[in-house]
C-alpha positions in Angstrom: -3.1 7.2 32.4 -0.2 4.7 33.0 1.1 3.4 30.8 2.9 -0.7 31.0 6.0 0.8 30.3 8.3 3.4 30.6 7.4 5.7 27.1 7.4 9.5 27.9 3.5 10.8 27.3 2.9 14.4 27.7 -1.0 14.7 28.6 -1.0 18.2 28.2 0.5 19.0 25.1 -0.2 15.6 23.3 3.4 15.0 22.3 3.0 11.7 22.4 2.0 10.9 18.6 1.6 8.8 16.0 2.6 11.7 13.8 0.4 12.5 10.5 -3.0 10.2 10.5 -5.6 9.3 8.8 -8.2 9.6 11.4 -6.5 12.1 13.3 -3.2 13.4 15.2 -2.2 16.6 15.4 -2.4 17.3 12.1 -6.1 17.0 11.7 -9.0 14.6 11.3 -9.6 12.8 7.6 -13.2 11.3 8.3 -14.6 8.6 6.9 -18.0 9.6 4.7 -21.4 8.4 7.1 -22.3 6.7 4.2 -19.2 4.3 3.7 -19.5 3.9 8.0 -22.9 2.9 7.8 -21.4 0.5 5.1 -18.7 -1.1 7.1 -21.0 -1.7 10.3 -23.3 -3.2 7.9 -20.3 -5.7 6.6 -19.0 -6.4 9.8 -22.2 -7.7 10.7 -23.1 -4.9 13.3 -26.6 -4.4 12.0 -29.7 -2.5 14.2 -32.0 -5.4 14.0 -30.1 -7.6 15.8 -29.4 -7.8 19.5 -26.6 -5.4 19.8 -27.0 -5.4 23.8 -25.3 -8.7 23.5 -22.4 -7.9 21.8 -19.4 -5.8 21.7 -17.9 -3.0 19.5 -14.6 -1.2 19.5 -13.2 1.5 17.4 -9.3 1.2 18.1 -8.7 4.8 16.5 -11.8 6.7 17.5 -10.7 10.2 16.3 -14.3 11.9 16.2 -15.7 8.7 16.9 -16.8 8.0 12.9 -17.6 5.1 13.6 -18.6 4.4 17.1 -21.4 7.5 17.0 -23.7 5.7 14.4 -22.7 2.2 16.2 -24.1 3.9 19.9 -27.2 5.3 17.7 -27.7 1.6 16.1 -26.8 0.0 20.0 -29.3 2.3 21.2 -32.1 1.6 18.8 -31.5 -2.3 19.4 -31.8 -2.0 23.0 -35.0 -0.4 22.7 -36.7 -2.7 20.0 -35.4 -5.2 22.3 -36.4 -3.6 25.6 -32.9 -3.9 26.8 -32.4 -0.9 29.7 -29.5 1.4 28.7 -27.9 1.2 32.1 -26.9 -2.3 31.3 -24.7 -1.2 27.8 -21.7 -0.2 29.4 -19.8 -3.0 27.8 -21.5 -2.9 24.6 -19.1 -0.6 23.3 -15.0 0.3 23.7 -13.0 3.2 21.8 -9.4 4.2 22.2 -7.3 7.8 21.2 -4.4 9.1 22.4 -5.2 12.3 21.7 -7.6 14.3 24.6 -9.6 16.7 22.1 -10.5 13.5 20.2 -11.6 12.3 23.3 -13.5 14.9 24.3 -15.3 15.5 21.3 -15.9 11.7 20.7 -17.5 11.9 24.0 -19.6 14.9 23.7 -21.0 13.7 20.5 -22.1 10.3 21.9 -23.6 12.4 24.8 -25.8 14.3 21.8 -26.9 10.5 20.9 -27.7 9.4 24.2 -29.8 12.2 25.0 -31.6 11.6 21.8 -32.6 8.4 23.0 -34.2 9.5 26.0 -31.1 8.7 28.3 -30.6 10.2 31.9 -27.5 12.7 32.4 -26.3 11.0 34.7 -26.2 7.6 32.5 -25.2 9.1 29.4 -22.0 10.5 31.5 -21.2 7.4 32.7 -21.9 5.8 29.7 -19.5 8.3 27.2 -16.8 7.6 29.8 -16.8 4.4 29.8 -16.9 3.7 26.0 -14.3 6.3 25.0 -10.4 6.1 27.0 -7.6 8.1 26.1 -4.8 5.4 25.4 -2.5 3.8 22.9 -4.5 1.0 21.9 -1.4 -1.1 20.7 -0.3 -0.7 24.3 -3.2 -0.4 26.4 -3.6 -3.5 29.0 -6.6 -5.4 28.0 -8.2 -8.5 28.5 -11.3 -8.3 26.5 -12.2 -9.5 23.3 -14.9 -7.7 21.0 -17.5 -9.0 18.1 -17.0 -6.5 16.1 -14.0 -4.5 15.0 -14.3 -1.5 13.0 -12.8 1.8 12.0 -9.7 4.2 10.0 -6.5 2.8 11.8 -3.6 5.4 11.9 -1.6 5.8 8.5 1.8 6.6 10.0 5.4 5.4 8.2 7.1 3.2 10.9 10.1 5.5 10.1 8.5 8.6 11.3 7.7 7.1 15.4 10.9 7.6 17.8 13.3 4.3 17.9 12.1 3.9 21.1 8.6 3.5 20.6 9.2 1.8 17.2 10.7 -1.0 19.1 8.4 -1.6 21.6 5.6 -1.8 18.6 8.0 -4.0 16.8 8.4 -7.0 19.5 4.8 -6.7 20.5 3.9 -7.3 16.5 6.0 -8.9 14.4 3.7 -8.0 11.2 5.2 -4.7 11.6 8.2 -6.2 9.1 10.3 -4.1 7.4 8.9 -0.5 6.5 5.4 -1.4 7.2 3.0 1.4 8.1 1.6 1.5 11.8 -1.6 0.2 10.3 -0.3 -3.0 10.1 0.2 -3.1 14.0 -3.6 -1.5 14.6 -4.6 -4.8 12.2 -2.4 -7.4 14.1 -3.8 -6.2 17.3 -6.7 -6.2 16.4 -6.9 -9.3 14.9 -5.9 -10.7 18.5 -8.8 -9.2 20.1 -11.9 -10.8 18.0 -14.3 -13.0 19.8 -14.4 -16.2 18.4 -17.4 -15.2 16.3 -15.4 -11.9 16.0 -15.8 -9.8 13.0 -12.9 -7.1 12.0 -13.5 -4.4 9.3 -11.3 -1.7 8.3 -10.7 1.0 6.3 -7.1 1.8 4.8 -4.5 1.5 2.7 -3.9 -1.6 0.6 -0.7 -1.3 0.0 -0.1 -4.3 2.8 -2.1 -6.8 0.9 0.3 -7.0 -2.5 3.5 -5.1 -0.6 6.7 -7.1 0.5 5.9 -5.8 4.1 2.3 -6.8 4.1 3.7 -10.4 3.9 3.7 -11.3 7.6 0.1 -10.1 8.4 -1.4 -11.9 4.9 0.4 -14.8 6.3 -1.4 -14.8 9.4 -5.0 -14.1 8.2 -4.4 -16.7 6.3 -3.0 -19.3 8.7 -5.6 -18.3 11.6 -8.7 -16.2 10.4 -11.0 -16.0 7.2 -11.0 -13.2 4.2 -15.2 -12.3 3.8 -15.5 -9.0 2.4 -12.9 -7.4 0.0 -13.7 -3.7 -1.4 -11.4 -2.4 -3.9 -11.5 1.5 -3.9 -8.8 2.8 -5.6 -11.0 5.0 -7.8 -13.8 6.1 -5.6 -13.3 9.3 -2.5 -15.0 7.8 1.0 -13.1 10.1 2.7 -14.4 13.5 3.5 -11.3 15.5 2.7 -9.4 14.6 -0.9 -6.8 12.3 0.3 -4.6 10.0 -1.5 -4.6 7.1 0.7 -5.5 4.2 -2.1 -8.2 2.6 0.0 -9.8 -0.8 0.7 -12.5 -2.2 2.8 -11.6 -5.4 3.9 -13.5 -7.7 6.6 -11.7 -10.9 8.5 -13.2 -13.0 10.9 -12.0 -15.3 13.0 -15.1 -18.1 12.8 -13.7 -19.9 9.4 -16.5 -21.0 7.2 -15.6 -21.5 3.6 -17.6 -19.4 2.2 -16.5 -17.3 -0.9 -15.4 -14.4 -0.9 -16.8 -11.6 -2.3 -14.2 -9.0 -3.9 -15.8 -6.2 -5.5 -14.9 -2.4 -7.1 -16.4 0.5 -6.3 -16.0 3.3 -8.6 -17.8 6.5 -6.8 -18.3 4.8 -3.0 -21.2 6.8 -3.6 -24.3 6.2 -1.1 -26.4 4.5 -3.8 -22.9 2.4 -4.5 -23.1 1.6 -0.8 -26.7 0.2 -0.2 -26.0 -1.8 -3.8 -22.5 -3.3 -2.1 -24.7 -4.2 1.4 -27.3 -5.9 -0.9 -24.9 -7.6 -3.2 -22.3 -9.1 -0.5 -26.2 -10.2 1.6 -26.2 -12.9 -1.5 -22.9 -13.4 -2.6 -23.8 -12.1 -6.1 -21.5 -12.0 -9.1 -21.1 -9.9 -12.4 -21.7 -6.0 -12.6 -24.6 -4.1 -10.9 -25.9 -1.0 -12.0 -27.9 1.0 -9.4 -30.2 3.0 -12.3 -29.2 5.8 -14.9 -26.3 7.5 -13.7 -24.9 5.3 -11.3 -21.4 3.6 -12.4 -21.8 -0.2 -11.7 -20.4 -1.7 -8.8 -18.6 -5.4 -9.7 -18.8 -8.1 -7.4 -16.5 -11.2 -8.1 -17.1 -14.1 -6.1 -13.7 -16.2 -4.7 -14.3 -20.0 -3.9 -10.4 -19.8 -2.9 -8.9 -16.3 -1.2 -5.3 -16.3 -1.0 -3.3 -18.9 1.2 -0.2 -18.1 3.1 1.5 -14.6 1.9 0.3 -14.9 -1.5 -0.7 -11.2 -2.3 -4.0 -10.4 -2.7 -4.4 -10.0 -6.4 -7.1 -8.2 -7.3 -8.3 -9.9 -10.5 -11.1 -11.3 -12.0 -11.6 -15.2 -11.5 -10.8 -15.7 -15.0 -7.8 -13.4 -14.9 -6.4 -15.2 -11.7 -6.6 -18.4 -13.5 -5.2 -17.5 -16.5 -2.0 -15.5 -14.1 -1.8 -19.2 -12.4 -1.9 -21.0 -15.8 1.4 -18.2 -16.8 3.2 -19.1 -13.7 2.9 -22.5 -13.5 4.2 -22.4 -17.0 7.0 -19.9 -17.6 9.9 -19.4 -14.6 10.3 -15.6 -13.0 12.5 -13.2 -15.2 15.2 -13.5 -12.5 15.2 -17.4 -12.5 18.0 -17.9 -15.1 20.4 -16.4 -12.5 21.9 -14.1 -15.4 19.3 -11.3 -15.2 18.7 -8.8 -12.5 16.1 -6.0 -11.9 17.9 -3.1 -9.8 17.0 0.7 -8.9 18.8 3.6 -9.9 20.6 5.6 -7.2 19.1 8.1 -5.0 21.4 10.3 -3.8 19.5 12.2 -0.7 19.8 15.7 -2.3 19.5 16.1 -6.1 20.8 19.1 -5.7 23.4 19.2 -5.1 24.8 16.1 -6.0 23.5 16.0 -9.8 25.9 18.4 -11.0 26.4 19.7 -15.1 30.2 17.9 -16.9 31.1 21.0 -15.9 31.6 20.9 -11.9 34.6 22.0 -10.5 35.1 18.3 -9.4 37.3 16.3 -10.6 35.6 14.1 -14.0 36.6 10.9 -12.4 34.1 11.2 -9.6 31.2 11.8 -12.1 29.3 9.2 -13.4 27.1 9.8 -16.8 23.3 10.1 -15.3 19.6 9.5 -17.0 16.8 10.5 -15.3 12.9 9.8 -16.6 13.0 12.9 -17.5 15.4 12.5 -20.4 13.1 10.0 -21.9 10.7 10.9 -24.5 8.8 8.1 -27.1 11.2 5.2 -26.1 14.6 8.0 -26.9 16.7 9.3 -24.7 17.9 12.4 -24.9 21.5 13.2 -23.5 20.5 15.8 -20.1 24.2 16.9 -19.7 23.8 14.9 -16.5 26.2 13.7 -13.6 25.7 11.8 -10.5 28.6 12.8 -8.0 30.3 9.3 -7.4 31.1 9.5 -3.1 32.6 5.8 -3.3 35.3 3.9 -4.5 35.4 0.0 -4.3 36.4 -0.4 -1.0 34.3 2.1 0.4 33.8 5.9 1.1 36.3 8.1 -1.3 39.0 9.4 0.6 38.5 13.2 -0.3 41.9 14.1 0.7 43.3 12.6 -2.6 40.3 14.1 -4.6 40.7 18.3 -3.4 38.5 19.9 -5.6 35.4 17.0 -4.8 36.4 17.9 -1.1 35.8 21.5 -1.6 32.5 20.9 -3.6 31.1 18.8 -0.7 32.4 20.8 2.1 31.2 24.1 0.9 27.5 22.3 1.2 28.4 20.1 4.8 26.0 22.0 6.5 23.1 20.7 4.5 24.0 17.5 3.6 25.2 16.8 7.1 21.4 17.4 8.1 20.1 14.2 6.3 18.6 10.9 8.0 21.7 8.8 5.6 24.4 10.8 7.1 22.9 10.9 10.5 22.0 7.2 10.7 25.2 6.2 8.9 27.9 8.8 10.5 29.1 9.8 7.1 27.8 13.6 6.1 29.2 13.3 2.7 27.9 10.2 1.2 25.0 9.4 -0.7 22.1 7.3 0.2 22.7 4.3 -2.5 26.4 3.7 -3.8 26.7 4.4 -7.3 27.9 1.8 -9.6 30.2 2.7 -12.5 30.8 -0.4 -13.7 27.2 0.0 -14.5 26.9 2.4 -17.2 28.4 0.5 -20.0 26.4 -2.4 -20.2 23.2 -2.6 -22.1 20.1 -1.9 -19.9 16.2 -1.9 -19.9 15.4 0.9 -18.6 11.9 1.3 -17.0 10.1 4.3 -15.3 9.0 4.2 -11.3 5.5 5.7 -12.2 3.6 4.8 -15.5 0.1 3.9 -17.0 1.8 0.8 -19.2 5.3 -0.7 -19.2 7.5 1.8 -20.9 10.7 0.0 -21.7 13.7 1.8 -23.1 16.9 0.1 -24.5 19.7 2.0 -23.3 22.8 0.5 -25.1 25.5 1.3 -21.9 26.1 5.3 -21.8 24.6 6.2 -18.0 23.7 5.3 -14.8 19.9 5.5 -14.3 18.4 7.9 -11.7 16.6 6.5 -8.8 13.1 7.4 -10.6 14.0 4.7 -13.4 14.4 0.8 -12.4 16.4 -1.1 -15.1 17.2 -4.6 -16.0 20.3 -6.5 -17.2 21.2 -9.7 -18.3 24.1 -11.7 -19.6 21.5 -14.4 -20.7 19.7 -12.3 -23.1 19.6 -10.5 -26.1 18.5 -7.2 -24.4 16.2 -6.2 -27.2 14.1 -9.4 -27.8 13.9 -9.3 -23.9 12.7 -5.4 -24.0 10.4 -7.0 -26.5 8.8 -9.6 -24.4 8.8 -6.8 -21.3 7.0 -4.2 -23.5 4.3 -6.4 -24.3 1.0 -6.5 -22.5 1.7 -10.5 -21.3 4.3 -8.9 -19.4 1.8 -5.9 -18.2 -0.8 -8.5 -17.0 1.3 -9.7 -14.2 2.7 -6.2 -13.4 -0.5 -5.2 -13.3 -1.8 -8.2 -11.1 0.2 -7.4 -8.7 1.3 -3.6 -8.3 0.1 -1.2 -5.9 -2.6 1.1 -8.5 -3.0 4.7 -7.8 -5.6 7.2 -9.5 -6.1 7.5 -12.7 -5.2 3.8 -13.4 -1.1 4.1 -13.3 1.3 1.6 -11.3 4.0 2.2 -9.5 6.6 -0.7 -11.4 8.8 -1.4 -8.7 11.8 -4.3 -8.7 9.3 -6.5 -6.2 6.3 -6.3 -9.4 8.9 -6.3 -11.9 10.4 -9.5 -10.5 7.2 -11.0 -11.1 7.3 -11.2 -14.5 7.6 -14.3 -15.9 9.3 -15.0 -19.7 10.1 -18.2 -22.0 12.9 -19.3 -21.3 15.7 -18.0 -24.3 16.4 -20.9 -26.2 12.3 -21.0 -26.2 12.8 -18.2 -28.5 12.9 -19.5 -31.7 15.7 -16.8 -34.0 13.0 -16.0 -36.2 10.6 -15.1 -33.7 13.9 -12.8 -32.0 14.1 -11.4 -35.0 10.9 -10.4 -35.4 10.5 -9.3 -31.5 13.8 -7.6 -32.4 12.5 -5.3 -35.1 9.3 -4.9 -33.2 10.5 -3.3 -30.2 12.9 -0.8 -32.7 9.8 0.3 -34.0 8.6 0.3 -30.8 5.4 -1.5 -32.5 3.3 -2.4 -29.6 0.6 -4.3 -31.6 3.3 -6.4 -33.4 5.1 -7.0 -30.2 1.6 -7.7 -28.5 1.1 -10.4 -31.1 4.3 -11.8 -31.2 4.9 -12.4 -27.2 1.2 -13.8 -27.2 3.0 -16.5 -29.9 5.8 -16.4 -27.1 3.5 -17.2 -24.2 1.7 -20.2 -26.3 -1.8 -17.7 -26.0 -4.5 -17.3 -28.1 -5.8 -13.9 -27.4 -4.5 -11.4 -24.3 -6.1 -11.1 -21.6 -8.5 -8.5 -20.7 -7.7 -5.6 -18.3 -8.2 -2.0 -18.0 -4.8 0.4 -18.2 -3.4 3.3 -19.3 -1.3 2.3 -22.6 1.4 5.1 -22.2 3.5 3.2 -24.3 4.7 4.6 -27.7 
């Protein structure tokens, strides 16, 4: 295989990788259930009673060939309803991996299919061939463009491919923006290769369609091709094996039609779930749809509007999306007043050894007072006995020849802190990964945990640096507990909870780029009586007063209604 530029590929071994995949690599296949492929063909529009001869397929990450064995069996059963000969399908489907045992076991299964359908050995051969190559589809030369688009693109951190392959990917796609996954690239590309009646439908993570690195590639379906299909499946397994991926379906094509969009939750992907979605997006149906006793039901929302430019994809209810545009059209973001800030705690790149006990042999001004989630229990924390080891000083790296016992400390562990990616990428074995911030610790904070059902705010009145497991906010607008009011409220929840990544079990991850999209009254809004009162609530830590009060805040009658894990108390 050549390849259209110089990127070292070892056909024997396969050391040319993606590294850890969803639908394959060398560290084993995660398949797609048939059920949730037959699905996806289904959505895409790649349907047995229509004339498949006609058209084109391609899998761009075949692995096993998931997809593209039940596509050959639909082909196949098209061309004969249509009494199409099978010689003349060698361009009816395309599937690319760079790995050879994928390959070759892609290959032999089709060859199962084709003899099922009557085809000659010599055919089916020459058929398998030519549908399956072993290539990088983000590299492979090709001029083609396909009617279909389907499969489980690669899940594969951008960090984890060599620099030099990394930027070859990156100035081919520039959707692949900041720490986007390789997905993002297989999307782009393929994306560019739709027909102009083109249909693409994909499996994967969703984490690009709220993320700050999905940005770029919403931009771009938005600018050039059309949102049909959305299928939220956060809480359902269509994968064989139990992985935590936090899947979607979602289908794009490039013919733009105005139709609605139909954005539905599946709670099982079960196959009854599955013949209920095919039904349901068929006529663009609304409201919840039970498939018989035991079966969960499957909600279909319809969108006149998807989302325009790099807007994330909000997965809400019409209603709830209005009511989230009403909010922010109303109230400015909780950064807006240019006097509060959300930030991150520090990670440090080896807990370790550099959250030490007061009682280090290291000199006590190079410690710094540290809380960690852990310390945190019912809204109190709870002094740990905690220090982060403080490698800076303002005008850079600490000179450790004028602290001796810090320079014995860290050199008695250089071996293994020289080993990590911070001190490798930034030629400095001693330092930490984020610079630590003394001047910090004494003011008043909101602190806030990473990983949480609800928004558990904490007042911390200015003792310790949070952990990097903790985001925190402060302000020299606001009084820090009528704000930790107003952020422990469920009006603040709703657009956390619009717009964060969800994992299982119904928790959000409440990251600075969620958190920053909360939007408050502005202060002198506040009336003092209502701080007062938002005041004494939070002390109390009084959810159902503060709940009532920030609704008075936010001019609403009732709050709105979502499902979440209320982990506050």
């Amino acid at each position: 295989m050549q390849l259209p530029f110089d990127i070292p590929f070892d056909a024997g071994s396969g050391a040319y990788d993606y590294g850890t995949r969803s639908d394959g690599g060398t560290h084993g296949l995660v398949l797609t259930k048939p059920h949730v492929v037959e699905m996806i063909l289904d959505l895409s529009g790649y349907r047995p009673e229509a004339d498949l001869a006609h058209r084109s397929l391609l899998e761009p990450a075949c692995g096993e060939g998931a997809f593209l064995v039940p596509a050959a069996r639909r082909l196949l059963a098209s061309a004969r309803a249509h009494g199409t000969p099978a010689a003349s399908l060698e361009d009816a489907l395309a599937a690319f991996d760079i790995e050879e045992a994928h390959v070759r076991r892609t290959r032999e299964a089709l060859l199962a299919v084709l003899r099922e359908h009557d085809v000659g050995e010599t055919l089916a051969h020459r058929l398998s061939e030519r549908w399956v190559a072993r290539d990088d589809f983000l590299l492979a030369r090709n001029g083609r463009v396909y009617d279909h688009i389907v499969g489980n693109p690669p899940y594969v951190r951008i960090e984890q491919i060599s620099p030099r392959l990394q930027a070859e990917y990156r100035r081919r796609f520039p959707t692949l923006f900041d720490r986007a996954d390789l997905y993002v690239a297989f999307i782009e590309r393929a994306l560019g290769l739709l027909s102009p009646t083109g249909m693409l439908a994909y499996i994967c993570a969703d984490r690009w369609t709220l993320n700050r690195y999905g940005a770029p590639l919403r931009k771009l379906i938005s600018s050039s091709f059309e949102v049909r299909t959305y299928v939220d499946l956060h809480e359902a397994s269509p994968f064989e094996s139990d992985v935590i991926a936090y899947p979607a379906i979602f289908v794009v094509s490039r013919e733009r039609t105005g139709a609605p969009v139909a954005a539905i939750a599946m709670p099982t992907a079960s196959p009854r779930e599955c013949d209920r979605v095919r039904s349901l997006v068929a006529g663009r149906r609304g409201g919840d749809a039970g498939d018989g006793a035991g079966c969960e039901p499957v909600t279909v929302a319809c969108h006149a509007r998807w989302f325009q430019g790099d807007e994330p994809w909000v997965p809400a209810s019409p209603d709830n999306l209005a009511l989230l545009r009403r909010l922010e059209a109303a109230f400015p973001l909780l950064e807006d007043d240019g006097g509060t800030s959300v930030r991150i705690g520090v990670a440090t790149g080896n807990d370790r050894l550099y959250v030490v006990k007061g009682d280090a042999d290291i000199e006590p001004q190079r410690l710094v007072p540290l809380v960690m989630r852990e310390d945190i229990d019912g809204g109190v924390i709870r002094d740990g006995g905690r220090f982060v080891v403080n490698t800076f000083d303002a005008g850079g790296l600490v000179d450790l020849a004028h602290f001796p016992r810090l320079s014995r400390y860290l050199e008695s562990h250089r071996a293994e802190l020289s080993k990590r990616h911070v001190a490798k990428a930034k030629h400095a074995w001693f330092r930490t990964i984020d610079r630590v911030y003394p001047e910090f610790v004494p003011r008043p904070k909101l602190l806030i945990p990473d990983i949480a059902g609800a928004n558990e705010v904490v007042f911390e009145p200015g003792r310790y640096h949070p952990h990097h497991n903790l985001y925190f906010v402060v302000s020299d607008i606001w009084d820090m507990e009528v704000l930790g009011a107003l952020l422990s409220s469920k009006v603040a929840l709703f657009f956390v909870w619009s717009y964060a990544v969800r994992m299982r079990g119904g928790y959000l991850r409440f990251q600075a780029q969620y958190l920053r999209r909360i939007r408050v009254p502005k202060p002198e809004q506040i009336s003092a009586e209502l701080a007062a009162s938002l005041r004494q609530a939070f002390r109390r830590r009084d959810f159902q007063q503060i709940d009532r009060l920030a609704s008075g805040a936010y001019g609403l009658d009732s709050i709105p209604e979502f499902d979440f894990v209320d982990t506050r108390r």
